[in-house]
MDAnalysis code that builds the backbone (N, CA, C; Angstrom):
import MDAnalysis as mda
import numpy as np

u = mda.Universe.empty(246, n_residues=82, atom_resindex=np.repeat(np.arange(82), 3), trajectory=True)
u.add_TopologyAttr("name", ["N", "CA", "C"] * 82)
u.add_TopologyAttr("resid", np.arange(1, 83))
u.add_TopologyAttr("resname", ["UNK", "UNK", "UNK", "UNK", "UNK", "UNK", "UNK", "UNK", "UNK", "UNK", "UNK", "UNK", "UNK", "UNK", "UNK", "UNK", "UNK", "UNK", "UNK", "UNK", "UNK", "UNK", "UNK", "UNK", "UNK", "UNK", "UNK", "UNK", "UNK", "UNK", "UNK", "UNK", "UNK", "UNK", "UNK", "UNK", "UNK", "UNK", "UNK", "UNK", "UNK", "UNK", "UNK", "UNK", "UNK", "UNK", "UNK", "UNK", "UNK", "UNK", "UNK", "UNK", "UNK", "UNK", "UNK", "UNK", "UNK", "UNK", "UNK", "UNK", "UNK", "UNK", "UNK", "UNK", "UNK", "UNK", "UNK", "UNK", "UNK", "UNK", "UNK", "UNK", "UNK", "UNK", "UNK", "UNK", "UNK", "UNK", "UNK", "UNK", "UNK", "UNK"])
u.atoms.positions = np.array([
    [78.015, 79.077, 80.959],
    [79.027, 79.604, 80.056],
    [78.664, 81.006, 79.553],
    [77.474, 81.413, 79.311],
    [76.783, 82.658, 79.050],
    [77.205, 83.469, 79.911],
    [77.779, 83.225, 81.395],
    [77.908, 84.360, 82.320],
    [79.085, 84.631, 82.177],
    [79.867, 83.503, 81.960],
    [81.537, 83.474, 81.841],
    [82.207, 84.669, 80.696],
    [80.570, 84.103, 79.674],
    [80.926, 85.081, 78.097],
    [81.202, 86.783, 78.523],
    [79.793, 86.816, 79.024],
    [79.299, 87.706, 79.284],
    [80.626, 89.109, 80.029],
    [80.999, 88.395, 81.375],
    [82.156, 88.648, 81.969],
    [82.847, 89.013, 81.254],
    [83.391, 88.221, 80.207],
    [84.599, 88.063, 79.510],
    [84.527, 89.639, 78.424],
    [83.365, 89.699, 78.010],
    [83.673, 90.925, 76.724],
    [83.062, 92.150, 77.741],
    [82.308, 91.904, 79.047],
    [82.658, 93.385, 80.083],
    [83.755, 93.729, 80.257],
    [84.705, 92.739, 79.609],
    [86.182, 92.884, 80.628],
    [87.292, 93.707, 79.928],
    [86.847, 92.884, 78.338],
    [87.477, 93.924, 77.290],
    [86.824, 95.110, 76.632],
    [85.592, 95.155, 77.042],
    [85.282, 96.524, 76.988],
    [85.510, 97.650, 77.431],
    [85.766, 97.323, 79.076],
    [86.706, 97.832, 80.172],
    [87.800, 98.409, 79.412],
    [88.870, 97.446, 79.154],
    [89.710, 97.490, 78.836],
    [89.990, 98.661, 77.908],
    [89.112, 98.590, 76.674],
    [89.459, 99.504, 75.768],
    [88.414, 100.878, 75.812],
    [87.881, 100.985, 76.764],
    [87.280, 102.291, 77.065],
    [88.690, 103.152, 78.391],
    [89.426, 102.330, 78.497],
    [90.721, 103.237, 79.736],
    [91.179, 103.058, 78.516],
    [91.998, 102.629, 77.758],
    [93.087, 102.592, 76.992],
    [92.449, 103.974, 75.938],
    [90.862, 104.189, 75.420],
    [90.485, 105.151, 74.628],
    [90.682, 106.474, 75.997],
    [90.497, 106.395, 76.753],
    [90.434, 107.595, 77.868],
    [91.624, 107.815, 77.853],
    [92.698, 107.180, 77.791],
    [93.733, 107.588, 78.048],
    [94.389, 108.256, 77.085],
    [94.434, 108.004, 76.026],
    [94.610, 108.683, 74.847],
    [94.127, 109.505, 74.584],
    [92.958, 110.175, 74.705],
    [92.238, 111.234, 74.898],
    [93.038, 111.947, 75.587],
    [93.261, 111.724, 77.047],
    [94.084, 112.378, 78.102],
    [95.043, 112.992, 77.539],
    [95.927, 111.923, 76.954],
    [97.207, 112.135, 76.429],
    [98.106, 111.398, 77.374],
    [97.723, 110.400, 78.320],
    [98.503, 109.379, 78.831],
    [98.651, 108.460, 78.202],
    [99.028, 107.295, 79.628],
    [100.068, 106.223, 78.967],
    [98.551, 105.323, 79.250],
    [98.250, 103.737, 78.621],
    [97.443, 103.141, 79.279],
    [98.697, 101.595, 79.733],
    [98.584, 101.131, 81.043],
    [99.724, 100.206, 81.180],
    [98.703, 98.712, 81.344],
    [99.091, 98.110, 80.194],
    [98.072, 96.994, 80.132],
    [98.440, 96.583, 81.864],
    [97.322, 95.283, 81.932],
    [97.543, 94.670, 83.636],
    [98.456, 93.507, 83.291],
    [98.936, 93.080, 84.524],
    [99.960, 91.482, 83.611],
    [99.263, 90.495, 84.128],
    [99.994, 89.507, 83.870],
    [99.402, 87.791, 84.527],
    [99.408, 87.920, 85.939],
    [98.594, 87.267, 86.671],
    [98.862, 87.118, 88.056],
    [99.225, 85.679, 88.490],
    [99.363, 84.752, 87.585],
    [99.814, 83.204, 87.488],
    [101.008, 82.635, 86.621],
    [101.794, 82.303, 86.780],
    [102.389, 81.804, 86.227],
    [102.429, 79.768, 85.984],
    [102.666, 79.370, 84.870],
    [102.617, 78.031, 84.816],
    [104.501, 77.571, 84.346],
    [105.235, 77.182, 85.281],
    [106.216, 76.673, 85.770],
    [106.737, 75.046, 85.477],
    [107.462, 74.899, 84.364],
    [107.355, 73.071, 83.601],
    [108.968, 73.132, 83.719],
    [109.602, 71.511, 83.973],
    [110.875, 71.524, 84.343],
    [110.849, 70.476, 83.286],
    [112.409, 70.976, 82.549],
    [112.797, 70.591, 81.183],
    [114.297, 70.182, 81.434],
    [115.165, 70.553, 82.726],
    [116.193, 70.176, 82.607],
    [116.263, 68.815, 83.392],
    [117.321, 68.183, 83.704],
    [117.902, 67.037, 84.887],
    [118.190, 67.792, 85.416],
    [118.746, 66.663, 86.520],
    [119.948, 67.021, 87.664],
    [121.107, 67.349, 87.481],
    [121.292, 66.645, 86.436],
    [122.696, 65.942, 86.693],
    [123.449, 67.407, 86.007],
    [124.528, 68.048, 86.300],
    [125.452, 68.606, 86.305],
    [125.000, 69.997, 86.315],
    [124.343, 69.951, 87.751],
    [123.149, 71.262, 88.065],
    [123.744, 71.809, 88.781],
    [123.838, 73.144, 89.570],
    [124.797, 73.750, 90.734],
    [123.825, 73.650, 91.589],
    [124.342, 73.898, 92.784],
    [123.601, 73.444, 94.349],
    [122.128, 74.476, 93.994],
    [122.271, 76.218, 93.905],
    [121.580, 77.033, 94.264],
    [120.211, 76.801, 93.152],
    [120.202, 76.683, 91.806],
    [118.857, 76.098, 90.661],
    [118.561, 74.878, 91.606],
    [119.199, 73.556, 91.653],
    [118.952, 72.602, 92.406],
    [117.675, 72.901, 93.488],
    [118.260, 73.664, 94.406],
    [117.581, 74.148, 95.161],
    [116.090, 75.086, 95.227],
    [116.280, 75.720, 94.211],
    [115.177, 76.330, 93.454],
    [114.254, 75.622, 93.208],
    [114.916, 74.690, 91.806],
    [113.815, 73.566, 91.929],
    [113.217, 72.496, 93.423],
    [114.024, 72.461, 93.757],
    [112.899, 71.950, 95.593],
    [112.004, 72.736, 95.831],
    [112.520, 74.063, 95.970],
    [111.500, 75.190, 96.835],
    [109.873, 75.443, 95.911],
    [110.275, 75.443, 94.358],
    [109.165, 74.857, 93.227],
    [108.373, 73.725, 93.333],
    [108.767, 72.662, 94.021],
    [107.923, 71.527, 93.712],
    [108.359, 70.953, 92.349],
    [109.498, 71.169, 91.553],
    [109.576, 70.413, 90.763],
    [110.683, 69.451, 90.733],
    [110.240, 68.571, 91.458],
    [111.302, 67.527, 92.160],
    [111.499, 66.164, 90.404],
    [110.182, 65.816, 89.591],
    [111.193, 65.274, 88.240],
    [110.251, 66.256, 87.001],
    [111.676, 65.612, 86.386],
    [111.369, 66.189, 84.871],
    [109.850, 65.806, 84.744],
    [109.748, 67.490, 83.315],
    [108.578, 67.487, 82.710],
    [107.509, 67.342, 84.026],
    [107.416, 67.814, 85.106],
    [106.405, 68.363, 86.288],
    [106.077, 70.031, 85.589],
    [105.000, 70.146, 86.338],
    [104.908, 71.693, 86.263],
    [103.730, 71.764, 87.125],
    [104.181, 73.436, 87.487],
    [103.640, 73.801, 89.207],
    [102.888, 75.390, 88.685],
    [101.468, 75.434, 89.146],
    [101.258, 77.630, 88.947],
    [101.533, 77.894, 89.572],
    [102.155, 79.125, 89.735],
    [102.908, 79.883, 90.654],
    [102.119, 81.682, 90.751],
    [101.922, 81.960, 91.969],
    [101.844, 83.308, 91.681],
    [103.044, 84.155, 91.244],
    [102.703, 85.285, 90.514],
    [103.640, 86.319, 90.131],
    [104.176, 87.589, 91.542],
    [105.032, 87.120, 91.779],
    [105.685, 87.943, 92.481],
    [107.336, 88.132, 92.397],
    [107.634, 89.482, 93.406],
    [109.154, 89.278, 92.933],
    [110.098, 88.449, 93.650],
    [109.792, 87.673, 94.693],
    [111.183, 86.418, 94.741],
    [110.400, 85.102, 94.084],
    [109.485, 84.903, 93.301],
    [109.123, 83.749, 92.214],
    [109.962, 84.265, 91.282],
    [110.049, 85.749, 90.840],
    [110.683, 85.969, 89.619],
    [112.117, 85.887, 89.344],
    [112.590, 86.153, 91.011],
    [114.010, 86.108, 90.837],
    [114.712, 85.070, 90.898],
    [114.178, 83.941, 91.289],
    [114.235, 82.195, 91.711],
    [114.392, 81.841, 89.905],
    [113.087, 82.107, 89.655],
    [113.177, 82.100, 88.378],
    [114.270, 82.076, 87.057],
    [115.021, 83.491, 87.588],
    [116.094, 84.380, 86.756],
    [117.159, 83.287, 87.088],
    [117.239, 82.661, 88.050],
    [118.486, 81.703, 88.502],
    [118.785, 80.764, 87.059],
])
């Protein structure tokens, strides 16, 4: 767990030595985003249109209250937007 720690505050140190550089600069600093998403199904079936329906298949979330990680990309996101 010491290495994990360890990792962990290299990481935000990182972090806020670009975000201080950048400001210095006079740039922008663009935090990084998630690269996972965690995906939980809250609706039914029942009076669903074909294309979500379908969504949910291509998800793996075949019953309620399942949930699937998903990487972040853009046709997860747009499946998503459905």
């Amino acid at each position: 767990t010491q290495e994990y720690e360890k990792e962990y505050t290299d990481h935000q140190k990182k972090l806020i030595d670009l975000r201080r550089e950048a400001k210095l600069g006079g740039n922008f600093f663009v935090e990084p985003e998630a690269k996972l998403l965690f995906v939980v199904r809250i609706v039914g079936i029942i009076k669903l249109s074909p294309k979500p329906r379908k969504v949910l298949q291509l998800l793996r979330l075949k019953q309620l209250h399942n949930g699937v990680f998903l990487k972040v990309n853009k046709p997860i996101l747009q499946m998503l937007k459905l």
